[in-house]
N, C-alpha and C positions, 0 to 999 in steps of 0.2 A: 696731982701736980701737973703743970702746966708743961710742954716741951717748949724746950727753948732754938731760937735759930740754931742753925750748924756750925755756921760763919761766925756771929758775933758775942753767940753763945749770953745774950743780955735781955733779947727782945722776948719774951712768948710770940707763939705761934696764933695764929685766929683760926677758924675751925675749918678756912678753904686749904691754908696754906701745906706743904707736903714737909718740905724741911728747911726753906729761909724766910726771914721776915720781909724780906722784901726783892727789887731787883736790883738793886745795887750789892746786897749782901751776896744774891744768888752768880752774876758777875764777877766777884771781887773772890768767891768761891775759886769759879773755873779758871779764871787769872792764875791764882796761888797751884790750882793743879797742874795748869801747861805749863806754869814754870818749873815745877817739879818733875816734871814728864822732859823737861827739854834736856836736863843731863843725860850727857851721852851721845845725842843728837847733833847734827850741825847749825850753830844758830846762827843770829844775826842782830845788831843790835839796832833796834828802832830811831828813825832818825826824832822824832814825835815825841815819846813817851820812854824813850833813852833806857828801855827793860832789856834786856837777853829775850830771845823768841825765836823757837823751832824755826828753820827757814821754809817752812810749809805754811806760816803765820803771816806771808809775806805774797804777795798777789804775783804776777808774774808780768814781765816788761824786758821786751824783746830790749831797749833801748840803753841798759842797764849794764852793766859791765858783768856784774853775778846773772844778771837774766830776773832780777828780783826787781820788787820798789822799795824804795829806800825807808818807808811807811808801813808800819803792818795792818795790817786788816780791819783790827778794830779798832785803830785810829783814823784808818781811813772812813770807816763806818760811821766814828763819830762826827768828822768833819763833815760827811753828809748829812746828818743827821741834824748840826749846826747849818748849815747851808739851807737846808729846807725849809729848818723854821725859819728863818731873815724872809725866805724868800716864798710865801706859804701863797702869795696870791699868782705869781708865773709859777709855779708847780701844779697849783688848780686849774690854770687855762689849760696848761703843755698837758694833763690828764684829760682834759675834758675835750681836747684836739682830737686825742690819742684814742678816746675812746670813738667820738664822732667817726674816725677814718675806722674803727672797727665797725662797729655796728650799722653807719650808715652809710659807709662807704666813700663819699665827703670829704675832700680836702678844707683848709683854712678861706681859701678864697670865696669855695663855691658855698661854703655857709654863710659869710658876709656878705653874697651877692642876694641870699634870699635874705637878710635882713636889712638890709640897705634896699633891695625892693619893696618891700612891706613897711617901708619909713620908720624901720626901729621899732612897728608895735605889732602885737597878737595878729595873724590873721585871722581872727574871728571878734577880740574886744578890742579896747583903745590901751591896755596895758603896754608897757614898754619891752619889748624882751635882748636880750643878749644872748652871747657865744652856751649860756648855764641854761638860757630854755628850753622847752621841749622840742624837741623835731617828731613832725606830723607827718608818718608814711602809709602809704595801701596796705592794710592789711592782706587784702584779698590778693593781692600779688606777691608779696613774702610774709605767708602768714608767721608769726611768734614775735621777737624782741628786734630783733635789728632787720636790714633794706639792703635792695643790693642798688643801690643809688639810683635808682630810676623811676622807683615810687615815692622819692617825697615828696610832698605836697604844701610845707610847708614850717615854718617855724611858729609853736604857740606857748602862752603861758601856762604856766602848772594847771592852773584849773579847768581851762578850756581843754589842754588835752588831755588830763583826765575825765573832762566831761566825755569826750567823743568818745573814751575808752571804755567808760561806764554804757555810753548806747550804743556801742557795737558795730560802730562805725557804720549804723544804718537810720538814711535820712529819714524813713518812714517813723522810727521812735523818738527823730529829735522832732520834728513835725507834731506829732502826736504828742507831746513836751511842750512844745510851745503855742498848742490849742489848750490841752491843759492852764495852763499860766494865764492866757487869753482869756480862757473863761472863768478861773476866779477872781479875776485881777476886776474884770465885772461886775460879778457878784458881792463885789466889796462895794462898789459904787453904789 
């Protein structure tokens, strides 16, 4: 016999699942237990989703006459969650800012000055690259994953600096690469 969700007690389970068929079931579970958990408790009622909810359900907001928001948590959660997808293309830049200022140290400006220098394309092909392409640093001076801004070298496309990654950032192998290529390119004549 098959186990059924917990929740809606209709669905069978599939063989990853623990105890709901799904995540709304699993959601609409712990819903029904905070509400049940909140007798006794001081609540508050959501201005959103207009439930009774523990007043710990409630974010906190100096500006606020209880010191609470007037929204709980997981309406707040969901309204970001709405807000993100409308807006999935400034959420991937404002990430991919966010991470450039980690890892390579990089403000917004100083990465559009090396793209705007290089005329929009590869420093090494004619490909076009953006704010989403590679950034090209010394390994030998901050060796592993990120720069501390004073070795990059440049902005390139996915394959170019994966190419340079593959040869180890030594000109002697891309050299010897492109004697290679040289000499069958040749041989094919």
């Amino acid at each position: 016999m098959k186990r059924l969700c917990e929740f809606c007690r209709e669905k069978p389970l599939n063989k990853w699942a623990k105890r709901f068929c799904s995540h709304r079931c699993s959601g609409a579970y712990a819903r029904q237990k905070r509400q049940e958990a909140v007798v006794g408790q001081p609540t508050k009622v959501c201005r959103d989703c207009e439930l009774p909810r523990a007043i710990d359900d409630f974010h906190w907001a100096t500006s606020a006459k209880t010191y609470r928001r007037s929204d709980c948590r997981f309406c707040v959660q969901e309204k970001h969650v709405v807000r993100r997808e409308a807006n999935k293309e400034r959420y991937a830049y404002n990430h991919r800012l966010a991470v450039i200022k980690h890892k390579f140290k990089l403000n917004k400006e100083q990465v559009l000055a090396f793209i705007e220098g290089q005329s929009h394309r590869c420093a090494i092909c004619p490909t076009e690259v953006t704010i989403f392409s590679g950034i090209d640093h010394d390994h030998a001076c901050c060796p592993g994953v990120g720069s501390c801004g004073q070795c990059v070298r440049g902005i390139l496309c996915g394959p170019c600096n994966s190419a340079l990654g593959y040869f180890q950032d030594n000109p002697a192998l891309l050299l010897a690469g492109a004697a290679y290529l040289t000499r069958w390119s040749q041989s094919e004549s």
